[in-house]
N, C-alpha and C positions, 0 to 999 in steps of 0.2 A: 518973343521968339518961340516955333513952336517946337514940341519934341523932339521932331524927326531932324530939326537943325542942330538940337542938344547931343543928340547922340553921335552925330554927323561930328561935332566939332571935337564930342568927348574920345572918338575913335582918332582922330588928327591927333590930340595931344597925347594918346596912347603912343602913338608911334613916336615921336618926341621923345616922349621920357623913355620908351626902349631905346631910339639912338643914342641919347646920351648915358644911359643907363653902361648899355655897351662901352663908352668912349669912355668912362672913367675907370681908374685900376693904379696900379705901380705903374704902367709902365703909360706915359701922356701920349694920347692919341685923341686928337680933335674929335666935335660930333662931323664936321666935313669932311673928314677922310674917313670916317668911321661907315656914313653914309655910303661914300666911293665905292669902299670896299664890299660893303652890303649889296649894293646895283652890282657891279661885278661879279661878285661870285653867283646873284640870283640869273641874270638876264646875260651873264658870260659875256661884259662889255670889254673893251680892254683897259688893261690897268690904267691909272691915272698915275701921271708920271709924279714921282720925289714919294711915294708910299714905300715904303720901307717892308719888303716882302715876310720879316718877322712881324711886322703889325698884321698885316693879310690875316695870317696863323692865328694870333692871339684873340681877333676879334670872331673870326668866323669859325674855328674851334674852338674858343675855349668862353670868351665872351656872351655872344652872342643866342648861343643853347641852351646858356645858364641862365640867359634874362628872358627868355621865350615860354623857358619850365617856369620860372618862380609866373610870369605874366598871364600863362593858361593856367597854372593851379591856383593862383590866387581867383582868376575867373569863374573857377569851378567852383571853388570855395563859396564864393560872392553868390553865383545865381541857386547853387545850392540852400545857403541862409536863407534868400531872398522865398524859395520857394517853401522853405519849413517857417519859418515867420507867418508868410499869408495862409499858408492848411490850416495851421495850428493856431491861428488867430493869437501869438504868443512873440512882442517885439524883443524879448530876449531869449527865443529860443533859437537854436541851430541845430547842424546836423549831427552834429557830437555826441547830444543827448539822447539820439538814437541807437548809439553804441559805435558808430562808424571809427571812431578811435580808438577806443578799446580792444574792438575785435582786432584792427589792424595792429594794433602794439600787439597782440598773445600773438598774430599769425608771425608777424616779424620776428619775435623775442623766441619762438619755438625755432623758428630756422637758424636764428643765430646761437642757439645755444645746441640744438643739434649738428649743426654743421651741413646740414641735407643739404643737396642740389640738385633740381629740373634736372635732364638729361637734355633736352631742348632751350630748357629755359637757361641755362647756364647761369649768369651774371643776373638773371632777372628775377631767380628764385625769389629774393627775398621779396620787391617788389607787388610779385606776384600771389605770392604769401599773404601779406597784408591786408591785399586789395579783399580775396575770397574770403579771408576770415572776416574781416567786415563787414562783407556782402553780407555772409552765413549770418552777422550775430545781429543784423537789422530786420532780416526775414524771421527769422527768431523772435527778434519782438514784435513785429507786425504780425506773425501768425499769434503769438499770445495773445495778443492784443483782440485781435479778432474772433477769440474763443472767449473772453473774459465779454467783450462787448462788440455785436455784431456791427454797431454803425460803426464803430472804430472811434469815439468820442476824444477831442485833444486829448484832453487830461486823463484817459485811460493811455494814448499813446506817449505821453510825456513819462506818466509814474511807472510804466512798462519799460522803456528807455533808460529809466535811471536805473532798475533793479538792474537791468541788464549787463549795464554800463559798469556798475557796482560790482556786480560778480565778474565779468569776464577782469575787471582791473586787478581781483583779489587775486585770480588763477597766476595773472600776470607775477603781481605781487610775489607769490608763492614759488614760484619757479625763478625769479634772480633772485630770492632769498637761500633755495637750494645750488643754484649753479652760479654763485658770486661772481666768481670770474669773468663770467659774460654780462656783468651788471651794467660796468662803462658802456659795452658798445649799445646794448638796450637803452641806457639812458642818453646816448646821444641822438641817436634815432630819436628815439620819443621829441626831442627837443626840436627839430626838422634843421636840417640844412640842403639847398643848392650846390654843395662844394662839387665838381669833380661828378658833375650830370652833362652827358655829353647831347649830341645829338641823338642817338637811340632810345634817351628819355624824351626829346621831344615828339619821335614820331611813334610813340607806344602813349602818351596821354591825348593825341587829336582823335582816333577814333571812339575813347571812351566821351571826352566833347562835343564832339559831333553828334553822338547818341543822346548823350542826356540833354544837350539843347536844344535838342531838334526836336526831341519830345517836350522836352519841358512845353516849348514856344505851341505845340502844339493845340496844349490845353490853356493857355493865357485869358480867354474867356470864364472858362470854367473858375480856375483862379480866381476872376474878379467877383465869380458870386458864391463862392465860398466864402471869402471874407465877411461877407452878411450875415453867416451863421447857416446851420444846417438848415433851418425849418425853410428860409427863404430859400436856400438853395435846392431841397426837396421840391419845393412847389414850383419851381424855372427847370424840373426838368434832370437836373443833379444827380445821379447817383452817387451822395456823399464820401458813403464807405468805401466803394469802389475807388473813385476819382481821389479818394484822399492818399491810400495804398497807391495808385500807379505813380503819383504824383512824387511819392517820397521816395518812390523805386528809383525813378529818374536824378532825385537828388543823389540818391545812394550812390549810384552809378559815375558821377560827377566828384562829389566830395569822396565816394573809396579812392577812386585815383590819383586826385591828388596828394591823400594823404598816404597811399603805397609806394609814392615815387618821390615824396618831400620829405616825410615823416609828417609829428603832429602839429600844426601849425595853429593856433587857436585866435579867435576875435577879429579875423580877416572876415569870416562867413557874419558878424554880428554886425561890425560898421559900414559896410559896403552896400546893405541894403537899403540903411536907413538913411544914409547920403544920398542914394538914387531914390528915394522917396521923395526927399526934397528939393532936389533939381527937376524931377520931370512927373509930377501927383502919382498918384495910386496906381496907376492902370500898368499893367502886367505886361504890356507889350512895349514897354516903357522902360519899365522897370527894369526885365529881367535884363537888357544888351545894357542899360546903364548898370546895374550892378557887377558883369562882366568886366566892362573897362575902369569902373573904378577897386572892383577889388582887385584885377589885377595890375592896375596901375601902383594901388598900395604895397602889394608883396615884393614889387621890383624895386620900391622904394625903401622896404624893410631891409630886402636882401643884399642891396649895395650899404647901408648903414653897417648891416652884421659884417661883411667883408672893408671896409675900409674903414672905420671909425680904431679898429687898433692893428691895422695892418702890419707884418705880412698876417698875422694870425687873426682867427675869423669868431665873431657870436653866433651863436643859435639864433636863426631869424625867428623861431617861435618867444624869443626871449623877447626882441625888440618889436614884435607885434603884440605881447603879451602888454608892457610897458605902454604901449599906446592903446590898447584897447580894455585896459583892467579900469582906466578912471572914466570911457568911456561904456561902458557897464556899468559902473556908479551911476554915471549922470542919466544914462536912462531909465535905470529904477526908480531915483530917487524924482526923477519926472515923470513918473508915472504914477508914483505914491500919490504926487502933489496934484496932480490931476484926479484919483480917483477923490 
């Protein structure tokens, strides 16, 4: 079977698992009427008769937005990892270690412990919070990065990334230890949930998607010969340091958003690539729409677990993807040990 069928089929069963993602909850609604309802409200067919116009409500506001966010952030997540793995020639690295979390918990954790609000941004402050401070604490290290060592060498952007990651977590740290009170709602954010994200989250994470994958896919060549190593890539042509920088920029821009409109969600951006490694080989143009559908196919899976496994009350979907992806981090180190 060749790729372009793989991702063909892996996009069908994406839509699947949103329908029934959708159709499950407290309240039983088939994936066929669930469907129904989804035709109807996109394409304004007429109702399909014996639908129960509370179901209508439940799936297309409250369902339905919630399984779209978790299914694009997990995608961002996914082509994110996928592209900080091949720069950085590093299968257990992601974006996180860029500082992408970090930043985003101090920009959240300052809004909620100030209380500030956008005047525009209303409801979105905190969101919006997150996303910049993120931005800010990647170009941060990118620019360091770039003064310490002009090619921009992995392993100076990796040991760059943790200092980073290190300190902004300490400021974090330092500030719920002064303003306790606001510790719960920082720590539940940091944890990520889906709860009670309507549609206005979904159409505020497509244009940052849009950008980062559209760039990403731009460079999918380049990608493939970096993973060679610089020297080869210098000599095809590469400008390494350049092409490594725009390349993370783009992730940035991908995983900040996710993680400013979900909270911290971890080890979605680790297994999702190396799943799409092994369905469809190496090649980046492959890679990156399989790593889309499978990581977001996994956080819609995460996040129906955290809401029904102890229903009415909900887990941290960063717990139940932590839980699946902590012994999956074992097993890649510990095969890689055995390999080297």
């Amino acid at each position: 079977m060749g790729n372009n069928r793989r991702v063909a089929l892996g996009f069908a069963a994406a839509l699947l698992i949103i329908t029934a993602a959708s159709s499950l909850g407290s309240s039983g609604i088939t994936p066929g009427d669930t469907a129904l309802i989804i035709l109807h409200r996109i394409f304004h067919l007429p109702p399909a008769e014996g639908i129960d116009p509370k179901n209508v409500s439940i799936v297309w506001l409250l369902r339905l937005p919630r399984v779209l966010l978790a299914f694009f952030a997990g995608g961002c997540l996914a082509v994110a990892g996928a592209v900080t793995q091949s720069v950085l020639r590093n299968p257990l690295a992601s974006p996180y270690i860029l500082g992408v979390s970090s930043g985003a918990s101090l920009g959240a954790g300052i809004v909620i412990i100030s209380g500030f609000t956008l005047p525009l941004a209303g409801g979105f402050t905190l969101p919006l919070a997150g996303f910049l401070a993120g931005l800010i604490t990647v170009f941060a290290v990118l620019a360091f990065s770039a003064k310490i060592d002009k090619s921009m060498s992995n392993n100076t952007v990796i040991l760059c990334g943790m200092v980073f990651s290190l300190f902004v977590g300490a400021l974090l740290t330092a500030l719920s230890a002064v303003f306790s009170d606001d510790l719960k709602r920082i720590a539940l954010w940091q944890m990520g949930s889906f709860a009670l994200r309507g549609w206005p989250y979904v159409r505020l994470i497509v244009p940052f998607l849009i950008v980062g994958t559209a760039g990403i896919a731009r460079y999918t060549r380049e990608m493939d010969i970096l993973t060679f190593g610089d020297d080869q890539a210098k000599s095809a042509g590469v400008e390494t340091g350049l092409m490594r920088k725009v390349l993370l920029i783009f992730s940035v821009v991908l995983s900040g958003a996710a993680v400013s409109l979900s909270g911290v969600i971890g080890f979605v951006d680790l297994i999702a690539p190396h799943g799409a490694r092994k369905i469809t080989g190496s090649a980046h143009r492959y890679v990156i729409p399989m790593s889309f559908i499978i990581g977001g196919s996994l956080m819609v899976a995460a996040d129906l677990i955290a809401r029904t496994v102890i229903s009415p009350s909900e887990l941290p979907v960063g717990a139940i993807t932590a839980l699946i992806g902590a012994p999956f981090f074992a097993w890649i180190y510990f095969k890689r040990r055995r390999g080297a």
